[in-house]
C-alpha positions in Angstrom: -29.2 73.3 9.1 -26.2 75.4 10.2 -26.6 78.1 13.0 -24.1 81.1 14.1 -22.4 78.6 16.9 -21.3 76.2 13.7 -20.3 79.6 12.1 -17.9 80.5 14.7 -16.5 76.6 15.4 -15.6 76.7 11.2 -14.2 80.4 11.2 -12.2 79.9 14.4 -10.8 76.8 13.6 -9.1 78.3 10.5 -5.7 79.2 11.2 -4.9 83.1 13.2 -8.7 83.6 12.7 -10.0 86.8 15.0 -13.3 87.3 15.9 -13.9 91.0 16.6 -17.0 92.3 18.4 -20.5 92.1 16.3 -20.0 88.4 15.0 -17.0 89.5 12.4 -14.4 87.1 11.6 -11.2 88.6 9.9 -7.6 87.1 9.5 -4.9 89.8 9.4 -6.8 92.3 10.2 -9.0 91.4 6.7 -12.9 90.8 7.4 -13.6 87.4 5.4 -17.3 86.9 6.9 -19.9 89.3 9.1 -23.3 90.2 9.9 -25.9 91.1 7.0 -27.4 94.7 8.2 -30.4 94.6 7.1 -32.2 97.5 5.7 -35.7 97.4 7.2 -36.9 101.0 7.0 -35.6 103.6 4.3 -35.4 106.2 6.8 -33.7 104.4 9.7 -30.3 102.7 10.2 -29.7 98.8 9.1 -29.9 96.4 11.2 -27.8 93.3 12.5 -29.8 90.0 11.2 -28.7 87.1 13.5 -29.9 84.4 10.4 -27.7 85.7 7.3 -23.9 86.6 7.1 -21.7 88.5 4.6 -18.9 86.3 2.9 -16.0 87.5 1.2 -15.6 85.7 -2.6 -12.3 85.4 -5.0 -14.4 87.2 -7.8 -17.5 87.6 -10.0 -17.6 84.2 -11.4 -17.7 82.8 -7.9 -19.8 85.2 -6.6 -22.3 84.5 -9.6 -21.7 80.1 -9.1 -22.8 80.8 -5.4 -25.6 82.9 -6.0 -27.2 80.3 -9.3 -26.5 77.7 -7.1 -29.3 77.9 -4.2 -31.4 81.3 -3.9 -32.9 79.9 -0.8 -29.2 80.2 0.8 -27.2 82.6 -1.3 -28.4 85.9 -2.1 -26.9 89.8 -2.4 -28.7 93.2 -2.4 -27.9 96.1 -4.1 -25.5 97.4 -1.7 -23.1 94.3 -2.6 -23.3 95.8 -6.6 -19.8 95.4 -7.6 -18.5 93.8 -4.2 -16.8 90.3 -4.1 -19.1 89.0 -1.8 -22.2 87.1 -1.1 -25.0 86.6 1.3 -25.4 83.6 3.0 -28.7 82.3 4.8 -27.4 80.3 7.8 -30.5 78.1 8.9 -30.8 77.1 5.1 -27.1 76.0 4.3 -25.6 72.7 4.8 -22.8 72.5 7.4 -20.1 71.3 4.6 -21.1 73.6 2.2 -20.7 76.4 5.0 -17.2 75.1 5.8 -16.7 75.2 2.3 -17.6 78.4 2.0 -16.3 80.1 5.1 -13.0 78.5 4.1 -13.1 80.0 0.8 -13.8 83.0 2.2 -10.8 83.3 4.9 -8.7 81.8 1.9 -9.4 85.2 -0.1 -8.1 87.6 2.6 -5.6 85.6 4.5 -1.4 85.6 2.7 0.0 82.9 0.6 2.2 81.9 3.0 -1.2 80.8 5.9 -3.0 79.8 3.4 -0.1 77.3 2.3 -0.9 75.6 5.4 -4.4 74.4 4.7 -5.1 71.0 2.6 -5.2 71.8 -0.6 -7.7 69.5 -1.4 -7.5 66.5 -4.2 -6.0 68.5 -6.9 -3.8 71.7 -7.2 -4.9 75.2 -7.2 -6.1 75.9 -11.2 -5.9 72.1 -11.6 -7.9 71.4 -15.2 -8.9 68.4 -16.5 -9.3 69.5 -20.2 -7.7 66.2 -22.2 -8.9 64.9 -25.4 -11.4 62.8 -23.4 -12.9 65.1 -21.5 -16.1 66.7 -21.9 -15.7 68.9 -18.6 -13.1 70.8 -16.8 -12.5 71.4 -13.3 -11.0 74.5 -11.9 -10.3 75.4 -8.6 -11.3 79.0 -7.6 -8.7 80.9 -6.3 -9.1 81.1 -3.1 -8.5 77.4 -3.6 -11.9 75.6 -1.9 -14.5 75.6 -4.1 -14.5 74.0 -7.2 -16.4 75.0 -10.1 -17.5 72.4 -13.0 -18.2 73.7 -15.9 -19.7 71.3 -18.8 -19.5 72.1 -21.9 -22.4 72.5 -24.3 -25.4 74.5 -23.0 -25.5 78.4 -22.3 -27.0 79.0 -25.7 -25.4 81.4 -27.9 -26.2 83.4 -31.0 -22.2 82.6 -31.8 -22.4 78.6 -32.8 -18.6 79.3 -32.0 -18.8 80.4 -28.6 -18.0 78.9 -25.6 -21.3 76.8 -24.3 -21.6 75.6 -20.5 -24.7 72.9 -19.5 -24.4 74.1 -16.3 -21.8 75.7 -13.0 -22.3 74.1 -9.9 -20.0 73.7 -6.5 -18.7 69.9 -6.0 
């Protein structure tokens, strides 16, 4: 169980990370994680809600990985229709998985020349392990921290042709 004191050690310890007033972290100048404003009346203005942030995502097919993944933790609303980001329940999510995540996230908005001097991890950015014996293949996102697996042979298709996947989860 992660709380906004574990959020702030991880988003501080990556590298010319700012925190700016309201619990947002930004590097650059570019927010990468940040309070959920919570609509709780229609007629009145959102409010800050101290259990869930906002994190920044590479794209879509993150964005969808992170939100199939765990509903109880990741989530979105309406107003993040279109938006590469995701919401993130903090008391729910595991501490490496929020590292992960956070990481990711700063990864997305901070140059190639910072983000060079992070560990790249066990294998290079857009590494795949597609060989003749393989039945999966492993891609890096590319922000570069969370990996996706994708097996092949399950999202069921009209198309006997198409591309299948048993299943994307984080590992």
């Amino acid at each position: 169980m992660a709380t906004q004191a574990d959020v702030r050690r991880i988003a501080m310890a990556l590298p010319e990370t700012e925190e700016r007033p309201g619990f947002v972290f930004s590097v650059a100048g570019k927010g990468f994680a940040w309070p959920w404003l919570e609509r709780l009346d229609p007629k009145r203005a959102r409010v800050p809600n101290p259990d869930v942030i906002g994190v920044r995502v590479a794209n879509e097919l993150e964005k969808q990985a992170l939100l199939s993944l765990d509903p109880s933790v990741f989530f979105t609303e309406p107003h993040y229709n279109g938006y590469p980001a995701v919401l993130v329940r903090i008391p729910a999510i595991e501490l490496d998985m929020l590292e992960r995540v956070l990481t990711d996230a700063w990864l997305t908005r901070a140059s190639k020349q910072l983000a060079a001097t992070l560990d790249p991890g066990p294998a290079p950015v857009g590494a795949i392990d597609s060989g003749p014996n393989s039945d999966h293949a492993h891609t890096k996102s590319s922000a570069g921290a969370i990996w996706l697996q994708m097996q092949s042979s399950s999202c069921s298709s009209a198309d006997p042709a198409a591309p299948r996947f048993d299943n994307v989860r984080l590992v």
